[in-house]
C-alpha positions as CSV (number, residue, x, y, z in Angstrom):
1,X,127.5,189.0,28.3
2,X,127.4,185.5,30.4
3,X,125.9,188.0,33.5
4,X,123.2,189.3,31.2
5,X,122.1,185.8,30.3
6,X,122.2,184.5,33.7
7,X,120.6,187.7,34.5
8,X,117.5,186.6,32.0
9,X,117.1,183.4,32.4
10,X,117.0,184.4,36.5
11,X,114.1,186.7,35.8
12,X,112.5,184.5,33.7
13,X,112.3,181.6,35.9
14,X,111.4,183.8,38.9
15,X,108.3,184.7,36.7
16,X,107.5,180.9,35.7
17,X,107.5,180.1,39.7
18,X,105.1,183.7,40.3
19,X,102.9,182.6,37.8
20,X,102.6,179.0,38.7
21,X,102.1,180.1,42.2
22,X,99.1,182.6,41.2
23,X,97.8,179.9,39.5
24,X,97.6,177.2,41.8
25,X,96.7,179.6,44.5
26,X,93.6,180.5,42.2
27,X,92.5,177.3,41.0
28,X,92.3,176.0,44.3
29,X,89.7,178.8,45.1
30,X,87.7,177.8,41.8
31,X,86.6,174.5,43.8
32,X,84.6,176.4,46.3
33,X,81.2,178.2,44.9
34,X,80.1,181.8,45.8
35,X,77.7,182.2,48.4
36,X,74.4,184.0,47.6
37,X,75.3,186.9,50.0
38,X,78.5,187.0,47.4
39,X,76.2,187.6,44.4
40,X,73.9,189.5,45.6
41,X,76.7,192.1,47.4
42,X,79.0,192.1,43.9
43,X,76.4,191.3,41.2
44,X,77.9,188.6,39.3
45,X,75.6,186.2,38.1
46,X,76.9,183.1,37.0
47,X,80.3,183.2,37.5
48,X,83.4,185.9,38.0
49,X,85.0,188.0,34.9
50,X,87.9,189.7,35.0
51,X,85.8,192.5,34.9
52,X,84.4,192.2,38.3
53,X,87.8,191.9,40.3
54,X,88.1,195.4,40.8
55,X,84.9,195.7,42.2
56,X,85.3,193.1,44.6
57,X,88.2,194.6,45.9
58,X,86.5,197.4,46.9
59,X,84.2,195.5,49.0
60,X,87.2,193.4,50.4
61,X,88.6,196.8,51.5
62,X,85.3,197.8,53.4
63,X,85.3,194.2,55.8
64,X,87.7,193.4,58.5
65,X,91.3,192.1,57.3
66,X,91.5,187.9,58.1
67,X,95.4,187.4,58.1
68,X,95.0,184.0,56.9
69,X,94.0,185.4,53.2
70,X,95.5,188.8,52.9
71,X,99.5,187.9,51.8
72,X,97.4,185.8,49.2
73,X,95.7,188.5,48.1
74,X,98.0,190.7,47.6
75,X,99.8,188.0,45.3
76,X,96.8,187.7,43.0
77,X,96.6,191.4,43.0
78,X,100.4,191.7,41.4
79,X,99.4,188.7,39.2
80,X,95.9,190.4,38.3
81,X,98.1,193.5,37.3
82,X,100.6,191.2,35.0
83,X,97.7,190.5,33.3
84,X,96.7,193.4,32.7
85,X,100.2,194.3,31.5
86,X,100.7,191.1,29.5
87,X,97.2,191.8,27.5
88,X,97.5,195.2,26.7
89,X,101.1,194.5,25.5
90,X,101.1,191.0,23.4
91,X,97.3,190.8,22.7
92,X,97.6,192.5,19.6
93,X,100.0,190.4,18.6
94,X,98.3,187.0,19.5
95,X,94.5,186.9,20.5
96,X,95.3,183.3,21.9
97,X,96.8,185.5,24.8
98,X,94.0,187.6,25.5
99,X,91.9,185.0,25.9
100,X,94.2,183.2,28.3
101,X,94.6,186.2,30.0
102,X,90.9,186.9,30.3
103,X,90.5,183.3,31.8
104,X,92.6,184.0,34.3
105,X,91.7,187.6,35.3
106,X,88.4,185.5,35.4
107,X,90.1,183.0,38.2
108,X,91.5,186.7,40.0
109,X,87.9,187.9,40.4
110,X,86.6,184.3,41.3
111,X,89.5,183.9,44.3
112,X,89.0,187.3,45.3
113,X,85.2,187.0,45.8
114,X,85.7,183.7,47.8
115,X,88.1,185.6,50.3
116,X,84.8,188.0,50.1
117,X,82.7,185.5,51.5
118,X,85.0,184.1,54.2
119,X,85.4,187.6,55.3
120,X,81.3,188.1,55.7
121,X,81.1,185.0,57.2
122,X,83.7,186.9,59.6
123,X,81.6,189.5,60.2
124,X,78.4,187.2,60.9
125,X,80.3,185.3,63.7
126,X,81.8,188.6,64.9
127,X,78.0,190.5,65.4
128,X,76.5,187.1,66.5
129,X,79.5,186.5,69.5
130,X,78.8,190.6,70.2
131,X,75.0,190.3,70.4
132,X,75.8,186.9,73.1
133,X,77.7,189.3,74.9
């Protein structure tokens, strides 16, 4: 019984620190605006929904990898997926969650769409130094 309980509150404190981390590793993303090329290439408007994650995704796949940003987003990715899990499975029970939840699949789409721009601003330095050449 004591191994079971250690066992829990193990878990449960490994997810506090996983989604603590996802957090901070999104809000620090939420200082930095979206480029125009960003808009225009995803079609958000305003600002990022949860909505438009996936999307973006798909575009991050299509540019060159930066190593500086891809364990981070693979992080988000797991945390964009808790989410999911987490609001198809209390939301019902408490709508304060799907909100929450929606907020921060909002963050997910937000962080993912800045990696988007660093990795087209990439791709702009990469074709300029090949056209010097």
């Amino acid at each position: 019984m004591m191994a079971a309980f250690i066992l829990a509150f193990s878990l449960l404190t490994l997810l506090m620190f996983f989604v603590s981390y996802c957090r901070s590793l999104t809000a620090a993303s939420m200082h930095e605006s979206l480029t125009e090329e960003v808009l225009d290439v995803t079609g958000i408007r305003e600002k990022a929904y949860g909505r438009d994650y996936a999307r973006v995704v798909q575009l991050l796949r299509l540019c060159p990898d930066r190593n500086d940003d891809r364990s981070g987003l693979q992080v988000v990715g797991a945390y964009y997926s808790f989410l999911n899990f987490l609001d198809q499975t209390m939301s019902k029970l408490s709508p304060a969650v799907h909100t929450w939840a929606e907020e921060e699949r909002a963050s997910c789409a937000h962080f993912a769409a800045v990696a988007l721009g660093r990795r087209i601003a990439l791709n702009r330095e990469m074709m300029a130094q090949q056209a010097e050449l």
